[in-house]
C-alpha positions as CSV (number, residue, x, y, z in Angstrom):
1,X,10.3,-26.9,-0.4
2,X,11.9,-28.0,2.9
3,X,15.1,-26.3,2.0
4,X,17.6,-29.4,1.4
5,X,15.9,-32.1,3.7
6,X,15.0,-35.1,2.1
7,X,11.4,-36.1,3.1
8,X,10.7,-39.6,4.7
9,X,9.1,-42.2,2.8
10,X,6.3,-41.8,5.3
11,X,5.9,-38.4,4.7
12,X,6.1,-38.8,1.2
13,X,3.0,-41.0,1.4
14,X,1.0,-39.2,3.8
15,X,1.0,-35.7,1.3
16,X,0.6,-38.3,-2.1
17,X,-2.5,-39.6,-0.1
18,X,-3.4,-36.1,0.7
19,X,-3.3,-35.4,-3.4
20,X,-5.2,-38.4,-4.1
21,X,-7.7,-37.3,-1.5
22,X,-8.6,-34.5,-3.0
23,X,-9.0,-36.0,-6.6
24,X,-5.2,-36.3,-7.9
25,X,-4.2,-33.0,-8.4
26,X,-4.7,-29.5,-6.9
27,X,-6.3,-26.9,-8.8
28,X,-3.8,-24.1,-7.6
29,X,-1.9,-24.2,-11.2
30,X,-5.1,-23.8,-12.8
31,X,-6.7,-20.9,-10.7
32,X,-3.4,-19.2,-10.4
33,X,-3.0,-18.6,-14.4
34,X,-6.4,-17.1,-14.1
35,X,-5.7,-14.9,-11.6
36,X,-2.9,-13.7,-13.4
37,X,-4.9,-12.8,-16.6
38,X,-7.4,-10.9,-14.1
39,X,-4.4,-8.5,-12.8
40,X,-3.2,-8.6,-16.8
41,X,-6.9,-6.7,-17.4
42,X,-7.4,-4.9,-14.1
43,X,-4.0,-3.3,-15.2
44,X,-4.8,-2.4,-18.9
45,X,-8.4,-1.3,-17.3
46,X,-6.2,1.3,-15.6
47,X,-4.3,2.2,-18.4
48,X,-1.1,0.6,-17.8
49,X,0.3,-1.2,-20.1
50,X,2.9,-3.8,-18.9
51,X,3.9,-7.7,-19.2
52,X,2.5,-9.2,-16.7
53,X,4.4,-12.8,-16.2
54,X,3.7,-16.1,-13.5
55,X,6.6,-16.8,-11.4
56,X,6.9,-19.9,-8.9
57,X,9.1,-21.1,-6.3
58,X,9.0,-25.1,-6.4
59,X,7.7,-25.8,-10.1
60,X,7.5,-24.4,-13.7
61,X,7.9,-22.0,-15.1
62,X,10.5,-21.1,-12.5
63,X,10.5,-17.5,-10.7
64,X,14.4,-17.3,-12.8
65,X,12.1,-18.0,-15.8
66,X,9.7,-15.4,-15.2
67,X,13.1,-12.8,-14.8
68,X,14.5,-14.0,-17.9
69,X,11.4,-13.3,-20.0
70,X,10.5,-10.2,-18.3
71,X,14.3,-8.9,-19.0
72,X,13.2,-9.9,-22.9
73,X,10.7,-7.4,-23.6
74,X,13.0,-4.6,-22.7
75,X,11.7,-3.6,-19.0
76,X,13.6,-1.4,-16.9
77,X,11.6,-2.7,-13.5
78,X,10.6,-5.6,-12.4
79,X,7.6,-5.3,-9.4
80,X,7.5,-9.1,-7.2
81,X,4.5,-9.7,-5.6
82,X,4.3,-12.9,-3.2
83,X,0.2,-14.2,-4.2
84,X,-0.7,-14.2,-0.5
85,X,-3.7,-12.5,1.4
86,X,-1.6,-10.8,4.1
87,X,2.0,-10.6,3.8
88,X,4.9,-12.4,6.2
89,X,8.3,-12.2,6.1
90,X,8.6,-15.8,6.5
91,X,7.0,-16.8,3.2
92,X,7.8,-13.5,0.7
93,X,11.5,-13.5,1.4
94,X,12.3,-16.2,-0.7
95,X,10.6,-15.4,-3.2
96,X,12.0,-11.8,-3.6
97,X,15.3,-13.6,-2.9
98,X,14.8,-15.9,-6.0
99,X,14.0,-13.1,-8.4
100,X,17.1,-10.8,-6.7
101,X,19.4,-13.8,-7.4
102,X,18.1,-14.0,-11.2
103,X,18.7,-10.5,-11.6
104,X,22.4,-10.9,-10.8
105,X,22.9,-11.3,-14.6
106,X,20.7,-8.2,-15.5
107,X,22.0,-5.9,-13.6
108,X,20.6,-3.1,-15.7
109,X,16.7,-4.0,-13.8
110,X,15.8,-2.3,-10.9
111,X,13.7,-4.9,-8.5
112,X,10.7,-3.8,-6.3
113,X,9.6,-5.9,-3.5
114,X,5.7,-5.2,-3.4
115,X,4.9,-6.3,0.5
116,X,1.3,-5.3,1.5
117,X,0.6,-5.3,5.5
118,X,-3.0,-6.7,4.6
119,X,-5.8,-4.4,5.1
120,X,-7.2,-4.9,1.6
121,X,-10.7,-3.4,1.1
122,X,-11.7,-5.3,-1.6
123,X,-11.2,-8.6,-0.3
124,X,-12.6,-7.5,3.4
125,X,-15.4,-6.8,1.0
126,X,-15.0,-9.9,-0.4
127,X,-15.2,-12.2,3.1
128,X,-18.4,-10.1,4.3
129,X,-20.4,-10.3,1.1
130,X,-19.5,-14.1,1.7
131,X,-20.9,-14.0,5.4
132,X,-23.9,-11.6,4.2
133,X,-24.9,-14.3,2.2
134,X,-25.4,-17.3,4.7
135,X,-26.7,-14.5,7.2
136,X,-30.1,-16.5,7.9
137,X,-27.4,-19.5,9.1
138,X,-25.1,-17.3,10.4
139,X,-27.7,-15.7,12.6
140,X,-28.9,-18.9,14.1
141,X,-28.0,-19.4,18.0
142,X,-26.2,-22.4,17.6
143,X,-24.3,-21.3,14.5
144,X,-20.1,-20.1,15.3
145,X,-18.5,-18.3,12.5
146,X,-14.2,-19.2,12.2
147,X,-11.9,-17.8,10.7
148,X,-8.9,-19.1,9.9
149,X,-5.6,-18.1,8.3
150,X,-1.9,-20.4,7.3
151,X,0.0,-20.8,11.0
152,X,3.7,-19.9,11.1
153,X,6.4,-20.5,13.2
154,X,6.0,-18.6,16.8
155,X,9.6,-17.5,16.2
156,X,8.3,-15.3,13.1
157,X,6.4,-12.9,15.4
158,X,8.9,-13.1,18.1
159,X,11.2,-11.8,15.9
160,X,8.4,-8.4,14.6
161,X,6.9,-10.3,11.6
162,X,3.4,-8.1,11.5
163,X,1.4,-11.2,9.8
164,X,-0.2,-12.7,13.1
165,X,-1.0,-8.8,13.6
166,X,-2.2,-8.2,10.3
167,X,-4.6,-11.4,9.9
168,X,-6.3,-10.3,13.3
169,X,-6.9,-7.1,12.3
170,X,-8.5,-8.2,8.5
171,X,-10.6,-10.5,10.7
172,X,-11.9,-7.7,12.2
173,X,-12.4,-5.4,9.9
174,X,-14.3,-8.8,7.6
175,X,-16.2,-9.1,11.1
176,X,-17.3,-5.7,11.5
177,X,-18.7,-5.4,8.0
178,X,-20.6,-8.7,7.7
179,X,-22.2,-6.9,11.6
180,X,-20.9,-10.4,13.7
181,X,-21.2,-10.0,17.1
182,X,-19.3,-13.4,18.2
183,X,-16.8,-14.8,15.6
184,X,-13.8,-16.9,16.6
185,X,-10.0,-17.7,15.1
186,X,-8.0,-20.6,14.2
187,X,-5.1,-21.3,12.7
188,X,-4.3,-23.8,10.3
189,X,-1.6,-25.8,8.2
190,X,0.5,-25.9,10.6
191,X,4.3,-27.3,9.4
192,X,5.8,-30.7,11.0
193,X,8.8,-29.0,12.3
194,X,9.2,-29.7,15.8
195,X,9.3,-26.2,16.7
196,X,6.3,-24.6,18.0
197,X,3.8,-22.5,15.6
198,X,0.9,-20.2,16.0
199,X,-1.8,-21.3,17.9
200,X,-4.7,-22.4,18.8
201,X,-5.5,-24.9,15.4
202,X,-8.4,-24.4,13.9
203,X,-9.1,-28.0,14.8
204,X,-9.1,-27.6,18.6
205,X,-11.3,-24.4,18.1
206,X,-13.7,-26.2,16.2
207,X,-13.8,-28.9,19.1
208,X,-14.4,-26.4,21.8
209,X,-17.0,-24.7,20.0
210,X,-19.2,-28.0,19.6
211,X,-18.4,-28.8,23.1
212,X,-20.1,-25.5,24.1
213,X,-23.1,-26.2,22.1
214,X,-22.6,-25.4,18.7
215,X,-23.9,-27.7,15.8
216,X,-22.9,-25.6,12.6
217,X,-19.8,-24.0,11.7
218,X,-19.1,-21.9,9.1
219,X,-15.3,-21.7,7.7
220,X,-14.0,-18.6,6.5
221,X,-10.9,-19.0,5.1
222,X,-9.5,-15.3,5.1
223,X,-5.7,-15.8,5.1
224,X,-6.1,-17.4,1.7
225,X,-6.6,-16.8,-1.4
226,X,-7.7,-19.4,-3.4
227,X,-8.5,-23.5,-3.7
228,X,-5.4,-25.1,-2.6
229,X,-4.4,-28.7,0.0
230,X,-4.5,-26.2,2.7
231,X,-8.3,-25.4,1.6
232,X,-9.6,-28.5,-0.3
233,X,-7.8,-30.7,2.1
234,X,-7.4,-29.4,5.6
235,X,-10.7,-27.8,5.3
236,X,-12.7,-29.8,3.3
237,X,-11.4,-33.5,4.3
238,X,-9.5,-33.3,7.8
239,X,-11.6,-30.3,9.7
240,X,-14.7,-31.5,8.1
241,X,-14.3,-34.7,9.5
242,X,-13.2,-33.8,13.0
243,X,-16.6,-32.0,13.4
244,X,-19.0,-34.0,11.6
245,X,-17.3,-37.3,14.0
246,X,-18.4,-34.7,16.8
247,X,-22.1,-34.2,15.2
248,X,-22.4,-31.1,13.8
249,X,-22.1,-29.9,10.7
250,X,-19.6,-27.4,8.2
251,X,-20.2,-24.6,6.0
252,X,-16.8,-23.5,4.3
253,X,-17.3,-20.1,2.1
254,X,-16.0,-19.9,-1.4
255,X,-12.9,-18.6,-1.8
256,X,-11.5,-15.9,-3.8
257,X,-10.3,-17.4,-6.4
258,X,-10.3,-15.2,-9.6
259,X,-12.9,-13.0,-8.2
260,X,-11.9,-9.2,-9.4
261,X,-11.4,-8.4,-5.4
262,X,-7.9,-10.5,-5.7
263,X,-7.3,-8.6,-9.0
264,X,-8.0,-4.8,-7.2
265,X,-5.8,-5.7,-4.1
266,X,-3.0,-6.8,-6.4
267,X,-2.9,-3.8,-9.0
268,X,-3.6,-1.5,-5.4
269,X,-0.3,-2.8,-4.0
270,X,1.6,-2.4,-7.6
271,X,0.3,1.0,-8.0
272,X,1.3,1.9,-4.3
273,X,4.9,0.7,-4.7
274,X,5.0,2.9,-7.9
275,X,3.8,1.1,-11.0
276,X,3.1,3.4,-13.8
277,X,2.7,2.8,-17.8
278,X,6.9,2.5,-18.0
């Protein structure tokens, strides 16, 4: 995860107490495996028929796994797709990278990189059927909707990555559906890099927005997915604490999860990038 640098021992502690915080273990593993059997049936639902097979970067089963067994059932294409709500450079390449590097010893499999801008309907939907159902809250005066989405590196969207671009405009188009008039973004997560990384934190928002009066906030967490640390932890533990300390209160919306919206976007971006029954 951080690429050949060895972690402090303080560092170390700080993310074990951030597990333990949240219970012991993150329920990514868990909610990922469903959301892959949701795209395996939103797929056959559609008619196509293919192995559909869970790849990760940092744990098992290994994106090289996931390669090997595709190349086992006799496939002629493999189709990667990063599980992320909008797509950045920063984050995908190595995992397309991974899976090209595993395919050096197929070299009969064709790879397609599947890397969606964003700008999925169903889980806009999704985040303004959320809203639409804390609207009575949402609609009182001292009530501030924020979003927020994973902060990168500034040098990402110096350098053209369209994510920064991307999550502003989903937090729009969420914003426009669920008929807000004021809404606000934050960014979240950020890495302890030294360099400099999208801003402003969610955090500092937060604090603004209770020093101009508000007393509720509601979370929406649109750059995500699912339940992760970033969610359960940064959301749940740190930013709840920073505004209850200031006396308000927080509302954080469900996430995604293995709702069918994360199932549609995903099998829309396959069948975009070409996936037929093979």
């Amino acid at each position: 995860m951080r690429h050949g640098h060895a972690p402090s021992a303080a560092q170390v502690a700080a993310l074990a107490a951030r597990y333990r915080a949240i219970g012991g273990l993150s329920p990514l593993a868990k909610i990922t495996n469903q959301q892959v059997a949701t795209v395996k049936n939103e797929l056959t639902s559609r008619g196509i028929d293919v192995p559909v097979i869970l790849g990760l970067s940092h744990t098992a089963p290994h994106i090289e796994e996931a390669v090997d067994r595709l190349a086992a059932t006799g496939v002629d294409v493999i189709y990667g797709v990063p599980l992320a709500a909008q797509y950045s450079s920063f984050n995908a390449r190595s995992y397309h990278d991974k899976a090209k590097a595993a395919l050096e010893k197929h070299p009969e499999l064709h790879y397609v990189p599947v890397n969606d801008q964003g700008g999925s309907a169903a889980l806009i939907d999704y985040w303004a059927n959320q809203l639409n159902k804390v609207k009575e809250l949402i609609s009182a005066p001292e009530t501030a909707v924020l979003f927020s989405a994973h902060s990168l590196p500034v040098r990402t969207r110096e350098a053209g990555d369209p994510y920064k671009l991307n999550v502003e405009a989903d937090v729009r188009a969420a914003a426009q559906l669920a008929y807000l008039s004021q809404y606000w973004l934050g960014w979240q997560s950020a890495g302890k890099t030294g360099s400099k990384w999208i801003g402003p934190r969610f955090e500092d928002v937060a604090q603004q927005l209770i020093d101009d009066g508000a007393k509720h906030i509601v979370s929406v967490p649109l750059g995500f997915i699912n339940n992760n640390l970033e969610i359960n932890y940064d959301v749940d533990i740190e930013l709840r604490r920073i505004i209850e300390q200031a006396g308000a209160q927080l509302t954080r919306l469900p996430m995604p999860n293995a709702d069918p919206a994360v199932a549609t976007t995903i099998c829309d971006r396959l069948e975009a990038a070409g996936l037929t029954n093979q």
